[in-house]
C-alpha positions in Angstrom: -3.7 -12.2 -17.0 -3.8 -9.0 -19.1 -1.3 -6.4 -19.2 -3.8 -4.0 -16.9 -4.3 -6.8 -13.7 -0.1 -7.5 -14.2 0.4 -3.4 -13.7 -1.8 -3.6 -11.2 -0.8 -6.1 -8.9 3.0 -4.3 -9.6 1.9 -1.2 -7.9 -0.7 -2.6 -5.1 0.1 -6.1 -5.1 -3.0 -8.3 -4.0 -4.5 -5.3 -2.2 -7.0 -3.6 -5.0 -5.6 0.0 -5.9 -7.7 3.1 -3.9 -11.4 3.9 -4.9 -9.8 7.2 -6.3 -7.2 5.8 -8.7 -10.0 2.7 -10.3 -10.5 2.7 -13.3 -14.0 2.8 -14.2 -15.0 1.3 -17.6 -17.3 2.9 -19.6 -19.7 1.0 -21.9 -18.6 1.3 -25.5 -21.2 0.1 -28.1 -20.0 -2.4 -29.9 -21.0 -3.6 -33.8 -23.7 -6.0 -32.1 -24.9 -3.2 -30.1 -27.8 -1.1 -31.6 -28.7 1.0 -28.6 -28.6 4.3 -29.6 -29.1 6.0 -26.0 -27.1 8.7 -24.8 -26.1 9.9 -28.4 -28.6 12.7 -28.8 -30.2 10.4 -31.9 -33.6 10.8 -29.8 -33.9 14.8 -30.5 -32.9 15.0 -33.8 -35.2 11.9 -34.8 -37.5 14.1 -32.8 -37.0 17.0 -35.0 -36.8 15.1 -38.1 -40.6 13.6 -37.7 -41.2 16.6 -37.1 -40.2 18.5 -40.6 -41.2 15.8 -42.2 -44.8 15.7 -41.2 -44.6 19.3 -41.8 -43.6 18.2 -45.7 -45.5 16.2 -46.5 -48.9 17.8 -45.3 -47.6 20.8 -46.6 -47.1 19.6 -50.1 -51.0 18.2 -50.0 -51.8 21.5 -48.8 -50.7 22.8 -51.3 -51.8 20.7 -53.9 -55.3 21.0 -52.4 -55.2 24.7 -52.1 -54.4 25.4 -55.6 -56.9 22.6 -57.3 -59.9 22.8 -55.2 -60.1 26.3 -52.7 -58.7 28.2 -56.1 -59.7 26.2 -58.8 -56.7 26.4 -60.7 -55.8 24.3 -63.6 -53.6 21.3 -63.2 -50.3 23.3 -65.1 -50.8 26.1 -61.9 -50.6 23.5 -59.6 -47.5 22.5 -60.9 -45.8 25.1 -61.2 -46.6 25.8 -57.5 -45.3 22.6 -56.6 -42.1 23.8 -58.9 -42.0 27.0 -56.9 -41.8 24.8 -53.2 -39.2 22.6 -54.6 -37.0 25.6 -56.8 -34.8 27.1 -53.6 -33.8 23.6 -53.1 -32.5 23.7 -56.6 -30.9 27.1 -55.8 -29.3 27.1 -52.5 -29.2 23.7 -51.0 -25.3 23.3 -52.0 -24.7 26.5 -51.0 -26.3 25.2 -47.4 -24.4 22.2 -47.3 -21.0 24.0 -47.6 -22.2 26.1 -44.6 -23.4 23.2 -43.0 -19.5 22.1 -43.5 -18.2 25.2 -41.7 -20.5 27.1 -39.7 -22.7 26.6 -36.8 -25.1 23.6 -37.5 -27.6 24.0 -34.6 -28.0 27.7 -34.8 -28.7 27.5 -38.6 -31.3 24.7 -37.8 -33.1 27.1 -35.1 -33.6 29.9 -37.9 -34.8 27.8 -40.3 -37.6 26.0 -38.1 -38.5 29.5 -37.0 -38.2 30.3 -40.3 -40.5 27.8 -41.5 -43.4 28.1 -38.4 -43.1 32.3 -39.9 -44.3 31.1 -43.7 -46.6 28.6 -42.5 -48.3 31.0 -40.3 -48.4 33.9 -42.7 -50.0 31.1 -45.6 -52.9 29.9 -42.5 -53.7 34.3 -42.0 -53.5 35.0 -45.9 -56.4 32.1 -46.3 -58.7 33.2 -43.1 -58.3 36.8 -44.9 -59.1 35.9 -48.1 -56.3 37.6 -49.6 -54.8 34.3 -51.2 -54.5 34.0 -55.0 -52.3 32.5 -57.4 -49.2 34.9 -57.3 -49.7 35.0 -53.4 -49.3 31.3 -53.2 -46.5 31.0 -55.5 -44.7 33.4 -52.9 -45.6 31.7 -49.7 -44.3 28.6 -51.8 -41.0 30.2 -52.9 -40.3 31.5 -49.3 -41.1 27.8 -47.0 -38.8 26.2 -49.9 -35.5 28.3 -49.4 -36.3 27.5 -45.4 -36.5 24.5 -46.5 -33.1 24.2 -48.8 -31.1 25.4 -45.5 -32.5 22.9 -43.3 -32.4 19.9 -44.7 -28.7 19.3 -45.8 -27.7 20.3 -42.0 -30.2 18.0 -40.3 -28.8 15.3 -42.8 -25.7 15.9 -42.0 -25.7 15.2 -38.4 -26.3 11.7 -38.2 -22.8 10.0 -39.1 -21.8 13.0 -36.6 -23.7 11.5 -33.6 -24.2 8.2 -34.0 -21.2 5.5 -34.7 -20.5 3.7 -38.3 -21.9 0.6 -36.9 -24.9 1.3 -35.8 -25.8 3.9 -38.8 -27.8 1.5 -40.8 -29.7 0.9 -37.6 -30.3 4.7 -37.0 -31.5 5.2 -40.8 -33.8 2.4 -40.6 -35.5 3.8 -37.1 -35.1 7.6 -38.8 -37.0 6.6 -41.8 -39.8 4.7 -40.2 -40.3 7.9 -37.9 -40.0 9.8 -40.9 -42.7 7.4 -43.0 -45.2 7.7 -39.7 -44.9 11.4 -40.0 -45.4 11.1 -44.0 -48.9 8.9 -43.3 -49.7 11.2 -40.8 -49.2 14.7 -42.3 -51.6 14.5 -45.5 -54.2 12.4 -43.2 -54.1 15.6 -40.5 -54.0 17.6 -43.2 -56.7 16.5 -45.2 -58.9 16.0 -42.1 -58.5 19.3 -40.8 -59.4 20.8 -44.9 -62.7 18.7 -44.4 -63.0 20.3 -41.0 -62.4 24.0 -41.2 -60.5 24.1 -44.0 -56.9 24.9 -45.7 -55.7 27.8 -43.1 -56.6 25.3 -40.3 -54.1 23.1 -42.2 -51.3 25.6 -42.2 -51.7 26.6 -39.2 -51.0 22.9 -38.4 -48.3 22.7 -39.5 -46.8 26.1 -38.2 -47.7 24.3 -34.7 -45.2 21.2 -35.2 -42.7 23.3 -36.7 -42.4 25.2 -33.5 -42.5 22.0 -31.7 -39.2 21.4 -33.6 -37.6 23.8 -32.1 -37.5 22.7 -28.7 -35.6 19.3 -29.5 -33.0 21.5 -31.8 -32.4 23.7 -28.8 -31.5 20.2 -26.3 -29.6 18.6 -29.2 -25.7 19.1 -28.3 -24.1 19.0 -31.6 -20.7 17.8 -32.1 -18.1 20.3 -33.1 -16.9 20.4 -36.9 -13.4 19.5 -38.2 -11.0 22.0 -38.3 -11.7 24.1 -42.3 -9.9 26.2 -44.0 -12.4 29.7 -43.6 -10.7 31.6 -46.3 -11.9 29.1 -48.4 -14.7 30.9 -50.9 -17.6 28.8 -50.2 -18.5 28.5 -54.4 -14.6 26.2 -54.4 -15.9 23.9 -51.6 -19.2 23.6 -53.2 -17.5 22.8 -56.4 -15.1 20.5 -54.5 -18.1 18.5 -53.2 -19.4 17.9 -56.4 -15.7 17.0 -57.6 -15.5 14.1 -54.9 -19.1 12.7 -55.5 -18.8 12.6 -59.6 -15.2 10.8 -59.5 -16.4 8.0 -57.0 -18.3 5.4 -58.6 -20.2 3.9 -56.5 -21.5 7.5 -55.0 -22.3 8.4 -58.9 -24.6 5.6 -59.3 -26.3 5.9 -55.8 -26.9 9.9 -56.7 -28.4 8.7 -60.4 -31.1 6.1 -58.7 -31.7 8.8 -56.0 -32.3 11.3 -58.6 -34.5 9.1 -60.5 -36.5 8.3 -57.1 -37.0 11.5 -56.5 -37.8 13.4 -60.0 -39.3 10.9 -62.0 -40.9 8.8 -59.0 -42.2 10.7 -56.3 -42.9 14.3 -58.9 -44.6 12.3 -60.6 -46.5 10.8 -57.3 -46.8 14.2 -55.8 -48.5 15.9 -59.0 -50.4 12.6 -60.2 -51.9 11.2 -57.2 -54.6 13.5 -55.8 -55.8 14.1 -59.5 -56.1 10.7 -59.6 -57.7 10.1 -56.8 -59.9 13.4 -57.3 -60.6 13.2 -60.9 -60.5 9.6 -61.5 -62.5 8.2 -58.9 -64.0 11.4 -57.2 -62.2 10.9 -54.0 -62.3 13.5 -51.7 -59.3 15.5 -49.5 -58.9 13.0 -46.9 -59.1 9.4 -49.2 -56.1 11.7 -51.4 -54.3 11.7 -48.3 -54.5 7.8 -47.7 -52.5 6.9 -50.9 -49.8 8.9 -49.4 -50.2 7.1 -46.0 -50.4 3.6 -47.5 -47.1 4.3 -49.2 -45.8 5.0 -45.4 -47.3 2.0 -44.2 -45.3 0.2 -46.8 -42.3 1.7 -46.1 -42.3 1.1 -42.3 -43.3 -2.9 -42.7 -39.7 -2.7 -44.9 -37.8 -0.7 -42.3 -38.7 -3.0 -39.7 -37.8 -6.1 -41.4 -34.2 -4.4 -42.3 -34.0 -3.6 -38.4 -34.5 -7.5 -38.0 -33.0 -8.9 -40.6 -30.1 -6.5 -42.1 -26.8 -8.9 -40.8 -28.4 -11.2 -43.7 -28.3 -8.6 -46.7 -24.9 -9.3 -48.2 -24.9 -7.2 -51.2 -26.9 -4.3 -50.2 -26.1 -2.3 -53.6 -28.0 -4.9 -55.5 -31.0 -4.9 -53.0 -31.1 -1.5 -53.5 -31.4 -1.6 -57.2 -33.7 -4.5 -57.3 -36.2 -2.7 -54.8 -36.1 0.1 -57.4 -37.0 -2.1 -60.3 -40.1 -3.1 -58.0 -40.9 0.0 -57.3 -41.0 1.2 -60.9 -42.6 -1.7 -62.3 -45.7 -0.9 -59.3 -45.3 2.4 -61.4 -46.3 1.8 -64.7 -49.3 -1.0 -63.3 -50.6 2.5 -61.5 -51.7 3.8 -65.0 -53.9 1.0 -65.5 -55.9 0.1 -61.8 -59.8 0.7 -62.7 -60.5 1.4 -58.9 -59.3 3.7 -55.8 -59.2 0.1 -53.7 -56.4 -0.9 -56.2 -54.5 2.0 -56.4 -54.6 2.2 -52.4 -53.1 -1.7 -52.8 -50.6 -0.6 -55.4 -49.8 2.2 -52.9 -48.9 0.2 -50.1 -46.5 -2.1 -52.2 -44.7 0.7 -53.7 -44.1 2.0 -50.3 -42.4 -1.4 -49.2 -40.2 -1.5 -52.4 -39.1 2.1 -51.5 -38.0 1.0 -47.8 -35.7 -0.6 -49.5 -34.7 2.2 -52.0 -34.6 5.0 -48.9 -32.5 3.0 -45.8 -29.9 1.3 -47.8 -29.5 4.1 -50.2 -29.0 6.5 -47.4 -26.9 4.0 -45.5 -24.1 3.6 -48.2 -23.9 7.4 -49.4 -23.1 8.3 -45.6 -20.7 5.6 -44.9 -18.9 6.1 -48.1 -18.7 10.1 -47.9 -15.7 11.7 -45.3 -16.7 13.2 -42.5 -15.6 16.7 -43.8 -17.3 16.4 -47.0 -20.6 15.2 -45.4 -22.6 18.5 -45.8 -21.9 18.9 -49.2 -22.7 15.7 -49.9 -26.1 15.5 -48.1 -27.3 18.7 -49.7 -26.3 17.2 -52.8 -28.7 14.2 -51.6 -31.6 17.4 -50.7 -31.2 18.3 -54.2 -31.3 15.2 -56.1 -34.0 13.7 -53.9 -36.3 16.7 -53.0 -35.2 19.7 -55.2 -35.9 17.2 -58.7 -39.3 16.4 -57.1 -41.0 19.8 -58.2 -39.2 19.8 -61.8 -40.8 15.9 -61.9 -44.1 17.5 -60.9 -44.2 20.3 -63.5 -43.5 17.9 -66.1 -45.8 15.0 -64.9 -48.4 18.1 -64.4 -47.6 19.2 -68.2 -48.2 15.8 -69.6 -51.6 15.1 -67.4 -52.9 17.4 -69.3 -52.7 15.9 -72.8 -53.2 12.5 -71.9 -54.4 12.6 -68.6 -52.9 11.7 -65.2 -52.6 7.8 -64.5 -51.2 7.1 -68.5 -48.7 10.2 -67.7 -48.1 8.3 -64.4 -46.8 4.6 -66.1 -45.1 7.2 -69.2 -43.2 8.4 -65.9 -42.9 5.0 -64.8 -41.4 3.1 -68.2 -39.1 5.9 -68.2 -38.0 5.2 -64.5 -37.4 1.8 -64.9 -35.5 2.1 -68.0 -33.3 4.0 -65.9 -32.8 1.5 -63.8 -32.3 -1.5 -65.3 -29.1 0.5 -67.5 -27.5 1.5 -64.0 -27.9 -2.0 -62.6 -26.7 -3.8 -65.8 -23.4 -1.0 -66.0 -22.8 -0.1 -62.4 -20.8 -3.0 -61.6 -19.3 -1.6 -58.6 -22.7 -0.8 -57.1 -23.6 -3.9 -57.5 -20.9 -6.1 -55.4 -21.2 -3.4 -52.6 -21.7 -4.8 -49.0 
């Protein structure tokens, strides 16, 4: 009998106590429990899908905007790109330590009304034919620093709301919502650019960014540890970067992600519609589907992890074996002699990166403190989107000497050089479970 029934039966003795003093038992998840109701995961997976089909159709906007409705060369496009992915580069630690200390959901609100504000004004400066080069590079400049303030709180907010045992599960369901968002935003966008146009496109977009909104205003947000507020924000940014550089195993996980996302997906963001364009004379929309098959990839992982993740015993080396996959797929891009091929190659480089995005994601947020989680996760914004636009200048810069799919396996030789030195040094990485 346990010690409960025993005080029990003291106090009432066989009677049962009154209906006022039972005690009423609340289900509490357990490890083997992956239900994530009644945590508020729902709105912000909501709001993530979101933003990221915004992203994703608005980098392809972009793209599109620049090479075909101005007819710039392939160096303007990148340094558009660069000018989307700069802020990030700027101020996403500097959003991360207020992430750390200030009101999360209110900062969310401004920036998705931030964000539907730029997006709208970039839809009207089309339709008015008042868009150029210097007026793009603007727009660009201004949805990025939205951008840089979002992400590292929305990133943050997971380990907040959802238990350690069932974050793996969470990332896995975020990502393939994220990666359905990612096929759908360049196919929207590049069917509504056949259809009407790029301001249609933007104006999109400015649409599901206010749509955003609504789930940030229903999401309850837990509250933030107690912080010291005469703290200058610069020391806690510098502290963050302190904790992450002197722990190993974080240190390797922030080198991979940095290589994922400057010298893998720049490169894929610049390369892949000239590829598609200029290579094979593909039009807006087939661009578009080389992005969506790398989704489709992706999710056909994710769901398999849902399925299947109690059997991954060394998830570190997973991780790093996915990305030698995934680079390998890479360098084989440079050489496919049709669009059918690359759309193949597309769709296995997705799957490989399932691999490199949940578990990656997984082990930075279980091995970073609760207190030092918006620091860290900007630190992930900046390593995995703000390298993406320096990847895409360069990649941009060598397309045009040699052309873009031999700049595209240059990137990837590179990439999995990188790889296969941190998986034959990063011992550590390796043996984690």
């Amino acid at each position: 009998m346990g010690a409960r029934a025993v005080r029990r039966r003291q106090l009432f003795g066989q009677r049962s106590p009154p209906r006022h003093l039972r005690f009423r038992h609340r289900r509490v998840p357990t490890v083997g429990d992956n239900s994530l109701r009644g945590t508020g995961f729902w709105l912000l997976w909501a709001n993530a899908v979101s933003v990221s089909m915004v992203m994703s159709a608005d980098r392809f906007t972009f793209e599109w905007l620049v090479g075909e409705t101005l007819d710039a060369s392939d160096s303007v496009n990148g340094l558009v790109l660069f000018a989307l992915g700069a802020p990030v580069v700027c101020f996403v630690l500097l959003a991360g330590a207020m992430a750390d200390r200030h009101d999360r959901k209110r900062i969310l609100l401004w920036t998705q009304l931030g964000g539907a504000v730029v997006l709208g004004l970039s839809a009207v400066a089309v339709w008015t034919d008042i868009i150029d080069v210097p007026v793009t590079i603007v727009l660009a400049v201004l949805f990025g620093t939205v951008m840089a303030f979002g992400q590292p709180v929305r990133a943050s907010l997971l380990p907040s709301i959802v238990a350690k045992e069932q974050l793996m599960h969470a990332i896995v369901v975020m990502t393939i919502g994220m990666n359905v968002a990612m096929i759908g935003g360049p196919l929207i966008a590049g069917a509504l650019i056949e259809a009407e146009g790029v301001g249609l496109a933007f104006a999109a977009q400015a649409v599901f960014f206010v749509v955003g909104v609504t789930t940030v205003s229903r999401l309850h947000v837990p509250a933030l540890p107690p912080v010291d507020r005469t703290t200058r924000l610069r020391d806690e940014v510098t502290d963050g970067l302190r904790f992450t550089w002197g722990h190993r195993r974080l240190r390797a996980l922030f080198f991979l992600l940095a290589v994922g996302g400057g010298l893998m997906f720049g490169s894929a963001v610049a390369l892949l519609p000239k590829i598609a364009r200029d290579e094979f004379g593909r039009s807006a929309d087939d661009s578009g589907l080389l992005f969506a098959m790398m989704g489709v990839g992706m999710i056909v992982t994710s769901i398999g992890l849902i399925r299947h993740r109690q059997r991954i015993t060394r998830r570190g080396l997973v991780f790093m074996l996915g990305m030698v996959l995934g680079t390998s797929n890479q360098i084989v891009q440079g050489f496919v002699p049709s669009y059918i091929w690359l759309v193949v190659l597309m769709f296995l480089w997705g799957a490989s990166g399932g691999f490199y995005m949940n578990i990656n994601q997984t082990l930075i947020q279980e091995l970073t403190p609760r207190e030092k989680m918006g620091r860290v996760m900007s630190l992930t914004s900046l390593t995995q989107g703000g390298l993406v636009p320096l990847g895409a200048l360069a990649a941009s810069a060598l397309a045009e000497g040699i052309g873009p799919q031999p700049a595209m396996s240059v990137f990837g030789v590179v990439s999995l050089a990188c790889v296969l030195l941190t998986l034959a040094v990063a011992k550590e990485l390796r043996a984690q479970r």
